[in-house]
N, C-alpha and C positions, 0 to 999 in steps of 0.2 A: 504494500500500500504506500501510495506516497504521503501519510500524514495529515491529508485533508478532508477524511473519511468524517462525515459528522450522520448519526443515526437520524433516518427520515422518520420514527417513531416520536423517540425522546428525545430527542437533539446532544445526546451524550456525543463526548469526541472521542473516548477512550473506547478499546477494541480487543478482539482478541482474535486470532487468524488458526485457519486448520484445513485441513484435505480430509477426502476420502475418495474411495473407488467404489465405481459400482460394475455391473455387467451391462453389456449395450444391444444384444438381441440374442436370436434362439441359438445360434452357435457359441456365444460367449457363455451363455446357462449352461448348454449343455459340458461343456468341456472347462468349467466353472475358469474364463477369464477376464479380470475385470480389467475391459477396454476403454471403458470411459473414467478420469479423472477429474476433480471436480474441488477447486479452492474454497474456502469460507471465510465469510466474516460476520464477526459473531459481538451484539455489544454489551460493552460488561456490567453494563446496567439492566437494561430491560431484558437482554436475550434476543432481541430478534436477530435475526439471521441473513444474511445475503452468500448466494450461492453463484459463483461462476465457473463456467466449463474451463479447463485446462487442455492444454496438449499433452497426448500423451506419448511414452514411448513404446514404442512397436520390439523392441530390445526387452522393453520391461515386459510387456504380455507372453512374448517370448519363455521368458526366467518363469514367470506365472501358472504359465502351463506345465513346465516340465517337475518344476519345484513348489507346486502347493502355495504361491507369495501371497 
């Protein structure tokens, strides 16, 4: 984040940031690999939440599949 982040709820300016991955269609479920990554931000007051898509690496889905990531 570049610091200018102010919550459209509460108008807090403080934050707290996080990832997670999900799976992105029936091949991914099937062969459990999660293709889509996905940044947050999260305020440390109210909680609400803003979610953006990330890039992911095709290297990592790789490792994913073969090793359980």
């Amino acid at each position: 984040m570049n610091g200018n982040w102010e919550c459209p709820k509460c108008g807090n300016i403080s934050y707290e940031t996080g990832q997670f991955q999900a799976t992105g269609g029936t091949l991914s479920k099937l062969f459990d690999v999660q293709s889509e990554k996905f940044s947050t931000v999260t305020c440390s007051r109210c909680k609400y939440t803003e979610i953006y898509k990330a890039k992911s690496s095709d290297l990592g889905n790789i490792f994913d599949l073969f090793f359980g990531g």
